[in-house]
N, CA and C of each residue as an Amber inpcrd file, in Angstrom:
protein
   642
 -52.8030000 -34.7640000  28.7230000 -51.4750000 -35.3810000  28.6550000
 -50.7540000 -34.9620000  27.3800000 -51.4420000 -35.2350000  26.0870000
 -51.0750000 -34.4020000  24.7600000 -49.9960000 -33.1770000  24.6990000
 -51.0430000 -32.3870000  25.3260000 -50.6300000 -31.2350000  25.1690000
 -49.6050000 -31.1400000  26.3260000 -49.5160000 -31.5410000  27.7490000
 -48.0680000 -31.0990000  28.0410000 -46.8190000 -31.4460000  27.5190000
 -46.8190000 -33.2370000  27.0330000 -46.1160000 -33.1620000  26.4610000
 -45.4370000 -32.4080000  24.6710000 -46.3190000 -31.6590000  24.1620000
 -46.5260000 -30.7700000  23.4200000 -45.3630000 -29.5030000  23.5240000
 -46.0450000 -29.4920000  25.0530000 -45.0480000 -27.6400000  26.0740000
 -43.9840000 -28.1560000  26.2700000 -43.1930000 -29.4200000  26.7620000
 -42.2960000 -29.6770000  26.7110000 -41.9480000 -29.9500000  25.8640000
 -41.5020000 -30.4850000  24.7060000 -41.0460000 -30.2190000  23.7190000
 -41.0090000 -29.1190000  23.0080000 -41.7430000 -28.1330000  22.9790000
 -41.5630000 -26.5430000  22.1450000 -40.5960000 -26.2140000  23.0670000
 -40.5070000 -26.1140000  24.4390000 -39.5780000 -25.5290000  25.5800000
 -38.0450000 -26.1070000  25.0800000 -37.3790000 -27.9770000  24.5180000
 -36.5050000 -28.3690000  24.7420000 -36.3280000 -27.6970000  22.8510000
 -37.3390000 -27.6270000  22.5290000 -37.6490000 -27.3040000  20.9480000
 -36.2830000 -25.5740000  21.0630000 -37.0590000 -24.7040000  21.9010000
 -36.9150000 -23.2140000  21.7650000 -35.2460000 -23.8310000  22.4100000
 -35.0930000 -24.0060000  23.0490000 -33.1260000 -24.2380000  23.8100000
 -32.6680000 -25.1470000  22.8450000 -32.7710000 -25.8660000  22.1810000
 -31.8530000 -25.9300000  21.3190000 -32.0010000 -25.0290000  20.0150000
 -32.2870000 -24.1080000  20.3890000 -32.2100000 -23.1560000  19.0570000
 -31.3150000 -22.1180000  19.9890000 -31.8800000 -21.7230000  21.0340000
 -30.2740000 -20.9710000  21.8420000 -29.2560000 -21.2230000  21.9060000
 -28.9850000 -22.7320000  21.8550000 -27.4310000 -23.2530000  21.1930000
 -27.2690000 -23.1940000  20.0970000 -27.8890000 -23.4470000  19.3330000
 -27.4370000 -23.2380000  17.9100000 -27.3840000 -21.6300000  17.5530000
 -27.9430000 -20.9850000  17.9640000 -27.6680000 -19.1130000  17.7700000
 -26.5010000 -19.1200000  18.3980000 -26.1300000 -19.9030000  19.7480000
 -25.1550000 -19.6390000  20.5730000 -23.2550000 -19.9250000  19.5830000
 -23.9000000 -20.8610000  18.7440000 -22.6470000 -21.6470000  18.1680000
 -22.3340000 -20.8190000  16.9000000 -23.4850000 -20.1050000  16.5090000
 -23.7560000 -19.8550000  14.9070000 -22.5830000 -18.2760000  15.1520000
 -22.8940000 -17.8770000  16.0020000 -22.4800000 -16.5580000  16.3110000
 -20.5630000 -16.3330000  15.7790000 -19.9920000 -17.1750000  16.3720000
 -18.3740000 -16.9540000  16.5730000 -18.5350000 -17.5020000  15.0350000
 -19.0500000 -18.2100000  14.6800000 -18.8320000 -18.7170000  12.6780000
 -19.1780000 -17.6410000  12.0380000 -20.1990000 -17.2070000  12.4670000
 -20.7410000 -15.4570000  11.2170000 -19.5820000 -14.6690000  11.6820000
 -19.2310000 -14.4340000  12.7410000 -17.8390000 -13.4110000  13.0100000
 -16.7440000 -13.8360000  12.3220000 -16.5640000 -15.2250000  12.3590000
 -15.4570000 -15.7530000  11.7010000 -15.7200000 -15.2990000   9.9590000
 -16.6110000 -15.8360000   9.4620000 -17.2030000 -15.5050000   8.0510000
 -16.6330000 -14.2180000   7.7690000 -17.1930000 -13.0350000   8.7370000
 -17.7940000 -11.5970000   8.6470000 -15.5810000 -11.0070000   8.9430000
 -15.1540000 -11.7810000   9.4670000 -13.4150000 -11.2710000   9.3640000
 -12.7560000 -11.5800000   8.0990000 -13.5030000 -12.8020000   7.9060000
 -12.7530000 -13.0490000   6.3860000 -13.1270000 -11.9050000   5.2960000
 -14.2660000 -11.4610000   5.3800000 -14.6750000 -10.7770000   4.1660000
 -14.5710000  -9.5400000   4.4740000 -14.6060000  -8.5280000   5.6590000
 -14.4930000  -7.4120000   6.2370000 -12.8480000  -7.0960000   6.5400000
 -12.2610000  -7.9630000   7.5290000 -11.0210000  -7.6970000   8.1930000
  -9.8220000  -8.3260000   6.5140000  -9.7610000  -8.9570000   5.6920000
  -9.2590000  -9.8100000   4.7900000  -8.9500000  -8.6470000   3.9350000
 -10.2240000  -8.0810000   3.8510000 -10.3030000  -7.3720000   2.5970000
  -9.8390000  -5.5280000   3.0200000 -10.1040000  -5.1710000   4.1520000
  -9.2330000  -4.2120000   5.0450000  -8.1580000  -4.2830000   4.6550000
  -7.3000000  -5.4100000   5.1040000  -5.5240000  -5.5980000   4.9960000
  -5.2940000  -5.4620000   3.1880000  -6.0360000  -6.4880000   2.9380000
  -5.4930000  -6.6970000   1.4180000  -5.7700000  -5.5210000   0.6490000
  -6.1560000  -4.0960000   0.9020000  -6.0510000  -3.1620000   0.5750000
  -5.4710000  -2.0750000   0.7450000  -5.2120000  -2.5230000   2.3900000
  -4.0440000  -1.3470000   2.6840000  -2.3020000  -1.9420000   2.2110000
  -2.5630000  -3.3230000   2.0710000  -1.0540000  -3.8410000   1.3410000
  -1.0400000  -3.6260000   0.4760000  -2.0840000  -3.0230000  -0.7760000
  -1.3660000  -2.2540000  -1.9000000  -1.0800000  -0.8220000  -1.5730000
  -1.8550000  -0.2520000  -0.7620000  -1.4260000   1.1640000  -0.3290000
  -0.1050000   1.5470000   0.1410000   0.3200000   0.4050000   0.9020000
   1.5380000   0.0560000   1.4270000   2.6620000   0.3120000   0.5270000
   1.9850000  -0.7810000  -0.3910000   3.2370000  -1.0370000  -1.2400000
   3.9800000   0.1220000  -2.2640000   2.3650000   0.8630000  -2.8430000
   2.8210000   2.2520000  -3.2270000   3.5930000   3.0590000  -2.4360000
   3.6640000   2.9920000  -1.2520000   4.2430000   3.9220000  -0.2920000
   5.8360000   3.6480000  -0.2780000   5.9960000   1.8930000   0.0460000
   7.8130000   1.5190000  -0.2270000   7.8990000   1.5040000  -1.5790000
   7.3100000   1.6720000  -2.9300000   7.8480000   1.9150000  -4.0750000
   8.0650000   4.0090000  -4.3080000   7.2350000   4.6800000  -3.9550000
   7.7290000   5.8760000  -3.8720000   9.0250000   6.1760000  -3.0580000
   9.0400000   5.4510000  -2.3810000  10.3830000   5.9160000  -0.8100000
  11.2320000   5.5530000  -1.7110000  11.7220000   4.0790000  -2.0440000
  12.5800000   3.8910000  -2.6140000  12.8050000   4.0640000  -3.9690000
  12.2900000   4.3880000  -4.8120000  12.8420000   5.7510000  -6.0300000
  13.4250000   7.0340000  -5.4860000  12.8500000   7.6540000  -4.2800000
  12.8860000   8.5490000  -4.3230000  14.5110000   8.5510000  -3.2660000
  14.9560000   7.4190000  -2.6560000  16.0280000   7.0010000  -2.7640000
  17.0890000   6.6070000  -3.1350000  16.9530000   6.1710000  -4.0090000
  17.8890000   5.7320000  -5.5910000  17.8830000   6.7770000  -6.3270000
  17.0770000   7.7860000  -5.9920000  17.4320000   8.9390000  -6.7930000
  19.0270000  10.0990000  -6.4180000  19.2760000  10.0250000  -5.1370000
  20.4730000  10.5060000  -4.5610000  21.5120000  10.3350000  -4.4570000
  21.4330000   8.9720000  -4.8340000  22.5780000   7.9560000  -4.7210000
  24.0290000   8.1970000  -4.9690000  25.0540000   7.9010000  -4.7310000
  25.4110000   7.1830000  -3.2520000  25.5810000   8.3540000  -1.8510000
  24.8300000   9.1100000  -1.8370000  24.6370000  10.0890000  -1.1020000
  23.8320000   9.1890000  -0.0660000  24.5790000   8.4530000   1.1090000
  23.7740000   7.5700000   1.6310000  22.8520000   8.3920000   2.5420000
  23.7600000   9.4300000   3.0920000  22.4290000   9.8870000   4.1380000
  21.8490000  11.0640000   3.7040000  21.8480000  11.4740000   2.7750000
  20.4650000  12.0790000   2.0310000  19.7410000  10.9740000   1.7980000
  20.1870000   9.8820000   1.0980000  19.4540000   9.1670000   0.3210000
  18.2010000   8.4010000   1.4840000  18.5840000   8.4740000   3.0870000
  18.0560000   8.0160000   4.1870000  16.8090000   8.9470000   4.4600000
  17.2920000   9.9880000   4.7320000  15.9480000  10.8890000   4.6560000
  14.6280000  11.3350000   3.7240000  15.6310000  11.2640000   2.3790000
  14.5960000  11.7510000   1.7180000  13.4720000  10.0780000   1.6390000
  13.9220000   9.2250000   2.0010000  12.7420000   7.7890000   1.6110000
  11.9060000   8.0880000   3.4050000  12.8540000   8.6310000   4.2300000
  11.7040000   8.5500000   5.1310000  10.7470000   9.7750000   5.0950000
  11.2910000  10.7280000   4.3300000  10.3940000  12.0220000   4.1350000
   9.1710000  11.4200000   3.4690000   9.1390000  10.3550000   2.2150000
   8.6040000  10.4270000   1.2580000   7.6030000   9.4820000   2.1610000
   7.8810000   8.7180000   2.2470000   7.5930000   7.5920000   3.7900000
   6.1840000   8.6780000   4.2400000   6.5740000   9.6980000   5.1560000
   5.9540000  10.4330000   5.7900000   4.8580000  11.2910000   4.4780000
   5.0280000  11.2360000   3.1930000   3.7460000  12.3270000   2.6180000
   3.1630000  11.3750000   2.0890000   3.1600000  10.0500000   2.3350000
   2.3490000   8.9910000   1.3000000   1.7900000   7.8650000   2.1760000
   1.0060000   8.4860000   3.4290000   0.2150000   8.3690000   4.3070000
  -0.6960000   7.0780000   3.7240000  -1.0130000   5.6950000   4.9440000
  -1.9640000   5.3600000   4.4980000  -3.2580000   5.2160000   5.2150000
  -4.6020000   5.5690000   4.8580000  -5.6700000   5.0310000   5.7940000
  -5.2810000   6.9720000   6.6010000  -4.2080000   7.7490000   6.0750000
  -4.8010000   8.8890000   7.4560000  -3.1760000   8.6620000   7.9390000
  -2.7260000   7.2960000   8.2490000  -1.4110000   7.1520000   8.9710000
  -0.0850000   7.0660000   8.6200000   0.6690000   7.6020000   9.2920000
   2.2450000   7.4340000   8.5570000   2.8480000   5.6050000   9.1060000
   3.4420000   4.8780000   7.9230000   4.3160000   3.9240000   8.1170000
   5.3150000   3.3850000   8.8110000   5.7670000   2.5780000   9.5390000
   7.1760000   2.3610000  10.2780000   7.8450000   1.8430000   9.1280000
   9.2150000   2.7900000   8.7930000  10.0510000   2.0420000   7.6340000
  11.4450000   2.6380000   8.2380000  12.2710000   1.6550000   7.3660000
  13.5480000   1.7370000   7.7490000  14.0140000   1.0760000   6.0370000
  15.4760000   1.4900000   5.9480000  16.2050000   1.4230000   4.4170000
  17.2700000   0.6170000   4.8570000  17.5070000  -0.0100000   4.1060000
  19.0110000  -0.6920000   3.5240000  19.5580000  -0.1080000   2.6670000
  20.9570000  -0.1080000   2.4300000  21.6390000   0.1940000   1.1130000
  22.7620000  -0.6570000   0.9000000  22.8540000  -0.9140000  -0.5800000
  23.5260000  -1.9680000  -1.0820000  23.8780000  -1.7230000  -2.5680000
  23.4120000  -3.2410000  -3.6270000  23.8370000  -3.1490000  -5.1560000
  22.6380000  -4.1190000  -4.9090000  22.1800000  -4.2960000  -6.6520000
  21.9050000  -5.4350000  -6.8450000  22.4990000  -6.0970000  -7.8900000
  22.8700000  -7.3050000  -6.7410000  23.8940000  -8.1940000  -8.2850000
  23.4180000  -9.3590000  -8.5400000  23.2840000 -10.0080000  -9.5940000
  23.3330000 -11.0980000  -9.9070000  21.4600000 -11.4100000  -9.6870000
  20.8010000 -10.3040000  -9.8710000  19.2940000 -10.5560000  -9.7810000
  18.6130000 -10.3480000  -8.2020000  19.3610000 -10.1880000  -7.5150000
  19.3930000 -10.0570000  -5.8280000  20.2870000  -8.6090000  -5.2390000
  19.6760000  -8.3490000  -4.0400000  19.8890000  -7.2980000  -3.3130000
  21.2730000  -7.5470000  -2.3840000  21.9390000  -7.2340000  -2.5330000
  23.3330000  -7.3200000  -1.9120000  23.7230000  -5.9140000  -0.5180000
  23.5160000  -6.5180000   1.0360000  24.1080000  -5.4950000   1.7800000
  25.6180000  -4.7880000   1.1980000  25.4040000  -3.3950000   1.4830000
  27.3280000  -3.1780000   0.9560000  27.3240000  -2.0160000   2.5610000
  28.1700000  -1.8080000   3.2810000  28.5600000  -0.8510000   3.8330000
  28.5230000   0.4250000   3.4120000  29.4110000   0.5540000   2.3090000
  30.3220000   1.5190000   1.7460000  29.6500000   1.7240000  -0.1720000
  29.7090000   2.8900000  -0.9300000  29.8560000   2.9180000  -2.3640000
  28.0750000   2.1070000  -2.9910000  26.7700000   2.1630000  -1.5970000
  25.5890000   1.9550000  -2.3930000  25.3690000   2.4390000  -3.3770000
  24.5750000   1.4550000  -4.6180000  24.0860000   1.6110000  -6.0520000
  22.5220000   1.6490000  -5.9850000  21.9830000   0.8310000  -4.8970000
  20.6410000   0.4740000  -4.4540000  19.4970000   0.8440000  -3.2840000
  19.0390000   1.0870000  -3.1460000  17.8730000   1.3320000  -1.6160000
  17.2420000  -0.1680000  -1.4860000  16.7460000  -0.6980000  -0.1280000
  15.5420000  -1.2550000  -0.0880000  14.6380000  -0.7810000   1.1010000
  13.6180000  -0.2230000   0.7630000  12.6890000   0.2650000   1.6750000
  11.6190000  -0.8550000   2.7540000  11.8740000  -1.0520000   3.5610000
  10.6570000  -1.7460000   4.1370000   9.8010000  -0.8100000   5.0400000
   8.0780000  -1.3060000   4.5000000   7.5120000  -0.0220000   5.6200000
   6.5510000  -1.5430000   6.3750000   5.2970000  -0.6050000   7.1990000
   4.5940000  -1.6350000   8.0960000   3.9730000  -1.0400000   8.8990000
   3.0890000  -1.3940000   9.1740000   1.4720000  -1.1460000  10.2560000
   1.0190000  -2.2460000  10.4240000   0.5260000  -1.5140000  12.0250000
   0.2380000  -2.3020000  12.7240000  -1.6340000  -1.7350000  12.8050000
  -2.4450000  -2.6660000  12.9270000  -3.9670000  -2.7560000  12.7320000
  -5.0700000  -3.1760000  14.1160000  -5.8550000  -2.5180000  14.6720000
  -6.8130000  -3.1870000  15.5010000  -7.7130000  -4.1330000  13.9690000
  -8.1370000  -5.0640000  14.4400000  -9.4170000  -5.6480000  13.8030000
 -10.7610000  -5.2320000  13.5150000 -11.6740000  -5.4810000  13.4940000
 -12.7250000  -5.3880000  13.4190000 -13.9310000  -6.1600000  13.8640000
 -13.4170000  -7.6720000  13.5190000 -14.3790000  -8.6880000  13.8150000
 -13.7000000  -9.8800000  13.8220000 -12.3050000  -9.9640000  13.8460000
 -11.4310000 -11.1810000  14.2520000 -11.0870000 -11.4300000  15.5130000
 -11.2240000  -9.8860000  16.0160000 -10.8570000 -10.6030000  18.3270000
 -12.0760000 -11.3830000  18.5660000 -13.4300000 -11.7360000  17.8620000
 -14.0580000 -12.9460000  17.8690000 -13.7850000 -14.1840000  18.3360000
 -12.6460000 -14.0210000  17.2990000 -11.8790000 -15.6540000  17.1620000
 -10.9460000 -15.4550000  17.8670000 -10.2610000 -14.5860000  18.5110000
  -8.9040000 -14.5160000  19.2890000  -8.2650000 -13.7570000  18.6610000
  -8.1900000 -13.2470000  17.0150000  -6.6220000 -12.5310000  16.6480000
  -7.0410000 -10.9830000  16.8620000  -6.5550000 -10.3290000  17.5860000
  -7.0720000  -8.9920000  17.8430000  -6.0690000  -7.9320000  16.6580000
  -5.1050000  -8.6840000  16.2280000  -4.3030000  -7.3030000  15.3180000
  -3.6220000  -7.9740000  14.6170000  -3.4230000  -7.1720000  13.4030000
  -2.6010000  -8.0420000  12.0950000  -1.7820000  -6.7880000  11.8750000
  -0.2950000  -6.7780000  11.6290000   0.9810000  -6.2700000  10.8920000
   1.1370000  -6.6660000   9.5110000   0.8890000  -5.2090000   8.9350000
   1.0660000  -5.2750000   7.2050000   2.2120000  -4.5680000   6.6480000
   2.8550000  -5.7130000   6.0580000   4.0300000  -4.8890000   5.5800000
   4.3620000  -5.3430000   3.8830000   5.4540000  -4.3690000   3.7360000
   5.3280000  -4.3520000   2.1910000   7.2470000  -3.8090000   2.0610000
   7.6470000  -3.8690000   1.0880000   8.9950000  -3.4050000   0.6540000
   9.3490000  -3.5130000  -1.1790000  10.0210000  -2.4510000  -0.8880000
  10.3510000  -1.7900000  -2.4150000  11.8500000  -1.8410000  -2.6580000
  12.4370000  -2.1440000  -3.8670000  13.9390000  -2.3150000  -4.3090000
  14.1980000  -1.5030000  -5.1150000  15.1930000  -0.1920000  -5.4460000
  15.3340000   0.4190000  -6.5500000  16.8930000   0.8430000  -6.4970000
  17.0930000   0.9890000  -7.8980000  18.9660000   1.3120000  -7.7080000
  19.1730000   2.9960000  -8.5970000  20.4530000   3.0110000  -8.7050000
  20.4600000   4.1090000  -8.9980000  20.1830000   4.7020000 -10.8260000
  19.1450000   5.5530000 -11.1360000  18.5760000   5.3580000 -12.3810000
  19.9810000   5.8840000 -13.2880000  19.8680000   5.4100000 -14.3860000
  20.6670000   5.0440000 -15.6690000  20.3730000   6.8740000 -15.8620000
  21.7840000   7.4070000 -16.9100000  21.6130000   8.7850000 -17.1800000
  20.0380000   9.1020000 -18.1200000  19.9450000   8.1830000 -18.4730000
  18.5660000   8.3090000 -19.6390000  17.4740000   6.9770000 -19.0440000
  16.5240000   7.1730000 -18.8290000  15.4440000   6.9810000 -18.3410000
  14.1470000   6.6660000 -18.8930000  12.9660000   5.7450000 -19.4910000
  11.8710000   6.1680000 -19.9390000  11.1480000   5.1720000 -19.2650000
  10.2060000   5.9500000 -18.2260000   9.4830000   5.7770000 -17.2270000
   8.0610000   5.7790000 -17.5830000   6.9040000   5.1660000 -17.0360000
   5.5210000   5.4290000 -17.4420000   5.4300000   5.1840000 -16.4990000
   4.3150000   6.1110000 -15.9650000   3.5670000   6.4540000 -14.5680000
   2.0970000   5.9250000 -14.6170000   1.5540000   5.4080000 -14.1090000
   0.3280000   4.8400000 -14.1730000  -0.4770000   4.5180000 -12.9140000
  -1.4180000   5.7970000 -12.6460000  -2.4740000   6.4630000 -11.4500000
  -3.4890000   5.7860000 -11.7920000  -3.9590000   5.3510000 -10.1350000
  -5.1460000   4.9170000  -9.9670000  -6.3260000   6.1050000  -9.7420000
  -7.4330000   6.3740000 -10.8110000  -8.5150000   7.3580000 -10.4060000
  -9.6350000   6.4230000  -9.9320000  -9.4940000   5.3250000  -9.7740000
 -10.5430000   4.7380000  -9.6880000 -11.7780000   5.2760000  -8.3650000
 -13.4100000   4.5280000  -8.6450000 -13.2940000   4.8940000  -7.0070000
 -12.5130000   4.5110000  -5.7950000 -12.0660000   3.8200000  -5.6880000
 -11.7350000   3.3010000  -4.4410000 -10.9320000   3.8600000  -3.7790000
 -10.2610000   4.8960000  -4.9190000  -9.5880000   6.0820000  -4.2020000
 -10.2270000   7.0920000  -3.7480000 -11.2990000   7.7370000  -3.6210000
 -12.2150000   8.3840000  -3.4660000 -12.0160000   8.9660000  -1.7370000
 -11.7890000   7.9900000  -1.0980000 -11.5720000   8.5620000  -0.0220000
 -10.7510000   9.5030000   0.8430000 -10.6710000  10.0430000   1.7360000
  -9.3820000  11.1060000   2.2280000  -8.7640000  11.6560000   1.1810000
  -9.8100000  12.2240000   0.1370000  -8.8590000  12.2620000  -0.8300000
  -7.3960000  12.0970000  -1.3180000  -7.9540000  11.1900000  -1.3910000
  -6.6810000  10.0310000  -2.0470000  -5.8170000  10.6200000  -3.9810000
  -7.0200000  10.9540000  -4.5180000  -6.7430000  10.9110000  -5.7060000
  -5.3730000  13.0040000  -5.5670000  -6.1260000  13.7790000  -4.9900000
  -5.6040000  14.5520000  -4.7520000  -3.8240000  14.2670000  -4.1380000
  -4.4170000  13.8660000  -3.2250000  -2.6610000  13.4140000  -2.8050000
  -1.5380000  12.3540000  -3.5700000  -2.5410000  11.5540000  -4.3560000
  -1.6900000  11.1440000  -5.6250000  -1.3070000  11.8110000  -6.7410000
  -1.7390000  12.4650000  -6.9720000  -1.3810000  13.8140000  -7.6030000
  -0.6100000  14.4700000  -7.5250000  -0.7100000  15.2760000  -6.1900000
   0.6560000  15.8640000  -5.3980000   1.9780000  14.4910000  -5.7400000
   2.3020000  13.5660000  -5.2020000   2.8240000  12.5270000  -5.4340000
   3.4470000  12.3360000  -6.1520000   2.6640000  12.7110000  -7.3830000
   3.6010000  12.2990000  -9.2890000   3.9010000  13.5760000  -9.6990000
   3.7950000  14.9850000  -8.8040000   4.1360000  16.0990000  -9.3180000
   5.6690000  16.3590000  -8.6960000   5.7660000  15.9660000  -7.5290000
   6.8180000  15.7220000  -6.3540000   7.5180000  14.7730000  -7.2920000
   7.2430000  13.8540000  -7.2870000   8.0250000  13.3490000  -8.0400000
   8.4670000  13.1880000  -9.3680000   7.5030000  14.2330000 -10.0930000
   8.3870000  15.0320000 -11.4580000   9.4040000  15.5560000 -11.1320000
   9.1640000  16.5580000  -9.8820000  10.0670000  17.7630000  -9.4010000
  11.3990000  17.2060000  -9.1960000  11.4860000  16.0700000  -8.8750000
  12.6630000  14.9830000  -8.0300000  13.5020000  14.8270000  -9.5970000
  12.6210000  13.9800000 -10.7740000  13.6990000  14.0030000 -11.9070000
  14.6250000  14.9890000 -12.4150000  13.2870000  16.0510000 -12.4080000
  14.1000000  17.2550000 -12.7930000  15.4310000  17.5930000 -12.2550000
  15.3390000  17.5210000 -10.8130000  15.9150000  17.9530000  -9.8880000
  17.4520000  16.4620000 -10.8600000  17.3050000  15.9970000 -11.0600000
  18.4940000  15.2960000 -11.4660000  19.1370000  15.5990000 -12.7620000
  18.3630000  16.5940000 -13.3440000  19.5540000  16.8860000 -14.4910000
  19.5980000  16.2170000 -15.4310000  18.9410000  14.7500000 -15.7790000
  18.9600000  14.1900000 -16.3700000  18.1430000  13.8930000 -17.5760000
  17.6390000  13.4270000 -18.4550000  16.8140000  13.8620000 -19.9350000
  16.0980000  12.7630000 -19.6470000  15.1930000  12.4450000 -18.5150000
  14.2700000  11.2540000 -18.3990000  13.0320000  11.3000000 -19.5950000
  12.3710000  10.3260000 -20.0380000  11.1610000  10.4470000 -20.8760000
  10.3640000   9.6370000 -19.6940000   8.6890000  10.7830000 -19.9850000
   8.0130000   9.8700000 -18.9150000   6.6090000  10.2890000 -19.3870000
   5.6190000   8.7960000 -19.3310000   4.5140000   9.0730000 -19.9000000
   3.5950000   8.3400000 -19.1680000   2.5560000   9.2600000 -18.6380000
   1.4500000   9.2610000 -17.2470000   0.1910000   8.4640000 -18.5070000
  -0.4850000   7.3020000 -17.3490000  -1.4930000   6.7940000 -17.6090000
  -2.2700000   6.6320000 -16.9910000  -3.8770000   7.0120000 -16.5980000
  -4.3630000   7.2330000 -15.5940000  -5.7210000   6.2810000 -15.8740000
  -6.2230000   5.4440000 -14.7690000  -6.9730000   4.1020000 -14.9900000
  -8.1370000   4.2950000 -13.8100000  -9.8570000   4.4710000 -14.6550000
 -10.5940000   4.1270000 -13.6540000 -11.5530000   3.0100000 -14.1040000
 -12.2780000   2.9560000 -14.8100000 -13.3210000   2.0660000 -15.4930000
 -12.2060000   1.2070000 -16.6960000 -11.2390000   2.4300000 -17.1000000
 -10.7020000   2.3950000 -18.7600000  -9.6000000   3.0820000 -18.3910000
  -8.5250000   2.7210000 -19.5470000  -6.9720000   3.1960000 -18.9800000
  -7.3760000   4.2480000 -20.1340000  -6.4420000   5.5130000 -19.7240000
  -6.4290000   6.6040000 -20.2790000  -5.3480000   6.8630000 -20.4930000
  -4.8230000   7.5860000 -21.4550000  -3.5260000   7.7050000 -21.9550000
  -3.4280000   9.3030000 -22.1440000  -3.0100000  10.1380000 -21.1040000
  -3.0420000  11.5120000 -20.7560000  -1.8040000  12.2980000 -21.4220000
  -0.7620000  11.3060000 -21.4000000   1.0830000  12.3790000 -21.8170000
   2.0940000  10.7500000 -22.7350000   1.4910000  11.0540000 -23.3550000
   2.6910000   9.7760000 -23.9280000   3.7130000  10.2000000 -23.8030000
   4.9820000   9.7100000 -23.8100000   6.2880000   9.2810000 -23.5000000
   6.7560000  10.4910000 -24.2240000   7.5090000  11.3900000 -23.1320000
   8.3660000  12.7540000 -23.4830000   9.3280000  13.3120000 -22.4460000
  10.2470000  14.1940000 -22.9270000  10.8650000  14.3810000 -22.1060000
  10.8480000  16.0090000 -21.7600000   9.5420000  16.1890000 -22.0860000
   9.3320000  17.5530000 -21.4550000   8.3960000  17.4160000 -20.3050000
   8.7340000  17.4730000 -19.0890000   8.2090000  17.0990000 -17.7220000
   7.2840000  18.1830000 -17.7480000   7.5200000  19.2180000 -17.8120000
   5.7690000  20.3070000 -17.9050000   4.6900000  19.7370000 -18.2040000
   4.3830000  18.9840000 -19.1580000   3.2030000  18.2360000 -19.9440000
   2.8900000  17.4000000 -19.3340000   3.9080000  16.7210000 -18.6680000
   3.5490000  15.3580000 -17.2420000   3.2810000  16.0550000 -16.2310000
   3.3380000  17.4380000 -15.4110000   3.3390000  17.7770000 -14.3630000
   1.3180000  18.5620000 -14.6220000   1.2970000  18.9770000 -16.2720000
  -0.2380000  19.3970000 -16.2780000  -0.8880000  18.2180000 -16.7330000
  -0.5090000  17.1570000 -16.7420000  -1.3900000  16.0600000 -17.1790000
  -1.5780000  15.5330000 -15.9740000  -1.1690000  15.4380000 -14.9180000
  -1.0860000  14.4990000 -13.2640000  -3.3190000  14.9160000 -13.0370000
């Protein structure tokens, strides 16, 4: 008698441990999105964001040349790829007055870039959310005849991938080429940060020295 009732209980023993694996499962996925899928996004939203802060400099750089000033942010849009992929962005043009971005039709002083991707998950269609939209936007107006800019590159690892660090590179050389291209006596001094910030070109206005320091 002991012992069957013994077998029955290891038997009601072993099924409720299949429910509890059964329950445990969608919580470790849930866990495993927060720390996997969380940390996915929250990295491509700084990638992002580098991407609408290049567009829109490189917009405000033309200014009020509105439809140059349209292309060249979606060109720039298009070489500052993230993850492998190009961005959905679109520009405004305006002023900014009074601490705020002002639509204008006519006589823009300003760009605002918005870009955005769209994401499969990883381990959140678990829970139901199968895709998250990351977006990011950049404000810049038209730069002052004199300029002193500091550039400051990430070498870290985390750029390591698709070579990343290479195409940031390209990036701040392109966009030496762009000041130049304005005629103007900008000073600009590159700082480049992996463990420890490095201080490669202090503040000059001979762009050669920034273009071999990148």
């Amino acid at each position: 008698m002991s012992q069957r009732r013994m077998g029955k209980a290891t038997g009601r023993g072993r099924g409720a441990t299949l429910v509890l694996a059964a329950l445990a499962i969608p919580v470790a996925c849930g866990f495993a999105a927060l720390a996997v899928d969380l940390g996915y996004l929250w990295t491509e939203r700084s990638l992002l964001q580098n991407t609408a802060d290049a567009s829109a400099l490189a917009c405000a750089s033309v200014l009020p040349e509105i439809g140059e000033a349209a292309d060249l942010a979606q060109d720039y849009i298009g070489r500052n790829k993230v993850y492998g992929r190009t961005p959905t962005g679109r520009v405004q043009f305006g002023a900014w007055d009074g601490g705020r971005f002002v639509q204008r039709p006519n006589g823009a002083q300003a760009c605002r870039v918005f870009v955005e991707m769209d994401n499969e998950l990883f381990f959140a269609p678990v829970i139901g959310i199968r895709q998250a939209r990351v977006t990011a936007r950049a404000t810049a107006t038209r730069q002052p005849s004199h300029a002193n800019i500091s550039l400051v590159l990430d070498n870290s690892g985390s750029m390591a991938n698709r070579n990343a660090i290479g195409q940031l590179r390209r990036a701040t050389v392109s966009f030496i080429d762009r000041l130049e291209d304005t005629r103007m006596e900008h000073a600009v001094a590159l700082t480049v940060f992996g463990s420890d910030a490095d201080t490669r070109q202090s503040l000059t206005r001979d762009l050669d020295d920034v273009r071999q320091a990148a």
